[in-house]
C-alpha positions as CSV (number, residue, x, y, z in Angstrom):
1,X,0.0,0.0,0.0
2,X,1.6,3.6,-0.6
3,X,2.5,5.4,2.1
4,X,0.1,8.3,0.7
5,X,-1.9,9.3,-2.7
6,X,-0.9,12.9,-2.1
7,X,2.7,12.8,-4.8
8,X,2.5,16.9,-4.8
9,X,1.0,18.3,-1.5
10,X,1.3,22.4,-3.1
11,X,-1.4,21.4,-5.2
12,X,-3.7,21.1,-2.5
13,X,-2.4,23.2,0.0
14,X,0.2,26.1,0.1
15,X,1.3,29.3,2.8
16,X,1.9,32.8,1.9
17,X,3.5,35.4,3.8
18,X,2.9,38.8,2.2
19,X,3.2,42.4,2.9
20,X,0.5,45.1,2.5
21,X,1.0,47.7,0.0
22,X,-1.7,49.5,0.2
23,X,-2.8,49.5,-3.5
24,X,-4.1,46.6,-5.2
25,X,-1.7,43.4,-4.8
26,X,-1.6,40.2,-6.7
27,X,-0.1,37.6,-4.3
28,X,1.1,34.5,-6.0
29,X,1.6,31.5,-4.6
30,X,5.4,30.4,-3.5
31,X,5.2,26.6,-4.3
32,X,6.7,25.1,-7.2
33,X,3.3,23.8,-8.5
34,X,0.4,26.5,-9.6
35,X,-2.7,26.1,-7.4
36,X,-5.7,28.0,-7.0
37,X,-7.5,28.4,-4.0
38,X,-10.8,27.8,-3.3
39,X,-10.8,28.7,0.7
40,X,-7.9,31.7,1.7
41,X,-7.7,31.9,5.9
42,X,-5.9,35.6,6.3
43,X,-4.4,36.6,9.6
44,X,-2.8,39.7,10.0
45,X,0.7,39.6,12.1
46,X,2.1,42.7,12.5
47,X,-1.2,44.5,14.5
48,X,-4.3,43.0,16.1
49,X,-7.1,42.0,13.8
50,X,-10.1,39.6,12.7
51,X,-9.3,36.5,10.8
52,X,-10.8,36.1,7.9
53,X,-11.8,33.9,5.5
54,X,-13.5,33.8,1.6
55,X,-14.1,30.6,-0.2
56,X,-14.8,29.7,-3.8
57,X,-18.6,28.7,-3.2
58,X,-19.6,32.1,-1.5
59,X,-17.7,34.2,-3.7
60,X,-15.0,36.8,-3.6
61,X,-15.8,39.5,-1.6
62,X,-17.6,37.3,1.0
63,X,-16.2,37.6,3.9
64,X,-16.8,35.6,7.2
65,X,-14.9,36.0,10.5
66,X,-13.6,32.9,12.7
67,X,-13.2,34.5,15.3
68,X,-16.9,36.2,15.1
69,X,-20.2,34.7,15.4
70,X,-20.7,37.8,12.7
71,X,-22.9,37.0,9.7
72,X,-21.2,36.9,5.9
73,X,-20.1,40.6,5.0
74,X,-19.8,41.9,1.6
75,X,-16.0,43.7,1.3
76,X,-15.4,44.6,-2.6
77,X,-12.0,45.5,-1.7
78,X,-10.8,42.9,0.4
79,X,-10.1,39.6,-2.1
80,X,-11.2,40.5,-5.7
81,X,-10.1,37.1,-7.2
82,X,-9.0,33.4,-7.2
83,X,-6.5,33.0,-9.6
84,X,-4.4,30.7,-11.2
85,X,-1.7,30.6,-9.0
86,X,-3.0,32.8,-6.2
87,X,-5.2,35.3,-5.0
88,X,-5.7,39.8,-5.9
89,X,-6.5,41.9,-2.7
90,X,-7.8,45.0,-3.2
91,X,-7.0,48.3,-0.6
92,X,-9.3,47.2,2.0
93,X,-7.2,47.6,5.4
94,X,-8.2,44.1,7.0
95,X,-6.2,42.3,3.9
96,X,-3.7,45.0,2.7
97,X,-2.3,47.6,4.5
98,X,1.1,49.6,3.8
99,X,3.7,47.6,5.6
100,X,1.6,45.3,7.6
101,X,2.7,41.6,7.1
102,X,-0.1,39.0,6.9
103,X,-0.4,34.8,6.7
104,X,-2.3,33.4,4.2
105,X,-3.6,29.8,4.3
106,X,-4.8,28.5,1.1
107,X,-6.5,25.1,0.6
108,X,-7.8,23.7,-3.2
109,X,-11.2,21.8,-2.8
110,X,-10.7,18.2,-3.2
111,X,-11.3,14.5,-2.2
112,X,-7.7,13.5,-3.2
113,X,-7.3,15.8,0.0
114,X,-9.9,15.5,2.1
115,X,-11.9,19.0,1.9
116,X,-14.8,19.6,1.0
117,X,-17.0,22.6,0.8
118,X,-20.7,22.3,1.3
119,X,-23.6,25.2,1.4
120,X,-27.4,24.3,1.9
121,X,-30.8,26.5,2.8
122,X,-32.1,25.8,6.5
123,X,-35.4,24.0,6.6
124,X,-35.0,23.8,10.6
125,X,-36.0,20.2,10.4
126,X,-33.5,17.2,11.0
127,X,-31.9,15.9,8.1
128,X,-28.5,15.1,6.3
129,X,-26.8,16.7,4.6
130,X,-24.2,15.1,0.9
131,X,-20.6,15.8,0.8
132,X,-17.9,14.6,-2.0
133,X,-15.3,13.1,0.4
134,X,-16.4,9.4,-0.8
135,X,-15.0,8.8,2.9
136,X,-16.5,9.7,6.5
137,X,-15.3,13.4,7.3
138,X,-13.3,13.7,10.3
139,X,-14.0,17.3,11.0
140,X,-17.5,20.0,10.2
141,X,-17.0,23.6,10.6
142,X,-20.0,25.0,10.2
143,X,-21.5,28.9,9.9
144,X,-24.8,30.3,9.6
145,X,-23.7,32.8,6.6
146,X,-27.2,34.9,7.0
147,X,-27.2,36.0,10.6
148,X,-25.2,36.1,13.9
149,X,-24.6,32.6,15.4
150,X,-21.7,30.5,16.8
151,X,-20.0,28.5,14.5
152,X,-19.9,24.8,15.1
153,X,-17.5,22.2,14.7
154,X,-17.7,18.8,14.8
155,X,-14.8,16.5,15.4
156,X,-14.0,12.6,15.6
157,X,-11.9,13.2,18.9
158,X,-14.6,14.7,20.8
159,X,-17.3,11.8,20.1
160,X,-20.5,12.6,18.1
161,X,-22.3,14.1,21.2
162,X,-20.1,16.5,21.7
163,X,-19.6,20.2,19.7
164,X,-17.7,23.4,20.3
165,X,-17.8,26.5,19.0
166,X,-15.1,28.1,16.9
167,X,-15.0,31.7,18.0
168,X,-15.0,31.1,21.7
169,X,-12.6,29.5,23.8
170,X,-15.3,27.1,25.4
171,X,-15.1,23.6,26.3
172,X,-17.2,21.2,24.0
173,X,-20.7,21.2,24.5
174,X,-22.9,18.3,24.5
175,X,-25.2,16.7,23.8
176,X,-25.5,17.9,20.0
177,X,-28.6,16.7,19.0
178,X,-29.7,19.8,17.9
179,X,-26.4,20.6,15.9
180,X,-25.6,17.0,14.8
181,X,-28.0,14.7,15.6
182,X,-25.6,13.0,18.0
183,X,-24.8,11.0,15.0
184,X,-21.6,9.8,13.2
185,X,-20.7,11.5,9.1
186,X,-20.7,8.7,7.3
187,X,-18.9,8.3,3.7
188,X,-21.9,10.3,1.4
189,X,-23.6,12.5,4.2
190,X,-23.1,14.2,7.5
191,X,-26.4,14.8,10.0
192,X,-27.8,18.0,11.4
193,X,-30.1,19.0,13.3
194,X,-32.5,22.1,14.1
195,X,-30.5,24.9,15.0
196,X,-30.7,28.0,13.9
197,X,-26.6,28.0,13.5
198,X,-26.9,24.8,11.5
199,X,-30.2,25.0,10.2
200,X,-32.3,27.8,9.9
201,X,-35.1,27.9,8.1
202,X,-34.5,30.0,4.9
203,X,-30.8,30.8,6.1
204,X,-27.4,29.8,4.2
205,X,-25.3,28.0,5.8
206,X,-21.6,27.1,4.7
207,X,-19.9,23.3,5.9
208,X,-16.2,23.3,5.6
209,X,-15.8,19.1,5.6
210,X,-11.9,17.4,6.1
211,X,-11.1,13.8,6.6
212,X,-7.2,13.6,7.2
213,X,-5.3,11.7,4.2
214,X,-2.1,10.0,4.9
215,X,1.2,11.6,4.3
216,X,-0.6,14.8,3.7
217,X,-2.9,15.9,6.4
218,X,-2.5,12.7,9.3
């Protein structure tokens, strides 16, 4: 058996350290191999700030906050576009300004590499919910994209009764029959239940799925 089916792990996942310039700024990737994002994570260093993060399903300009139980926020000039090999801020302060120095963690959607991202409309009814992982996912982060809520994460260590939220620096919560179902992902679908920060009627909510993959992420 190989040791892992991951032969060139920058096509799936790569770092960038930038600085801000204050004017538009194409940041390209640093790996050898060209990837596109589909989530960017950006944390400023150099001063205190939100994280952020956009993904290719929401859109650019789309911004949600870990950090926040904040609803989606439209920024135009924060990240203008995915590209090829990379990412374009615009002059928005929170992404780009003069001489601040930022981290930029950039993951391409795939099942090769274990994430997935997922976006559904509340019903506020229990229900599953499909993924593209063609395995059980390890890991749900979860946000409520159309209101104020926690997010909610799910994870294989803590059991399937057992959530936390993202943005606080609580101990997991249980039981999570409202948020899960108390019930394990399996390899096509993943259970929630009927709250509003995983399942509000009429809301969007956005899933960001990982199972760990040898050699790569485990």
């Amino acid at each position: 058996m190989a040791y892992t089916t991951i032969d060139d792990p920058e096509a799936y996942f790569q770092v960038k350290l930038y600085t801000g310039t204050g004017s538009e700024l194409v940041n390209t990737l640093d790996g050898d191999t060209d990837m596109q994002p589909d989530l960017v994570w950006v944390k400023e260093r150099s001063d205190t700030a939100y994280h952020i993060l956009i993904d290719a399903v929401r859109g650019v300009t789309k911004q949600l906050y870990p950090n926040s139980t904040d609803d989606e926020e439209t920024v135009a000039e924060g990240l203008k576009s995915f590209n090829t090999d990379g990412f374009t801020l615009g002059t928005d302060a929170d992404w780009n300004t003069s001489s601040e120095t930022y981290v930029a963690w950039c993951w391409k959607e795939s099942a090769t590499a274990g994430f997935d991202i997922t976006t559904w409309t509340g019903n506020a009814t229990n229900r599953t919910i499909s993924h593209n992982l063609s395995v059980a996912p390890r890991m749900l982060i979860i946000k409520n994209t159309s209101t104020t809520d926690n997010w909610f994460v799910y994870h294989e260590g803590m059991g399937n009764n057992t959530y936390m939220h993202l943005e606080t620096t609580n101990a997991g919560l249980s039981p999570s029959t409202n948020q899960f179902q108390a019930t394990t992902p399996t390899s096509s679908v993943f259970s929630i239940g009927t709250a509003d920060g995983v399942n509000k009627n009429t809301s969007t909510i956005i899933c960001y799925t990982f199972a760990p993959v040898q050699g790569f992420s485990k």
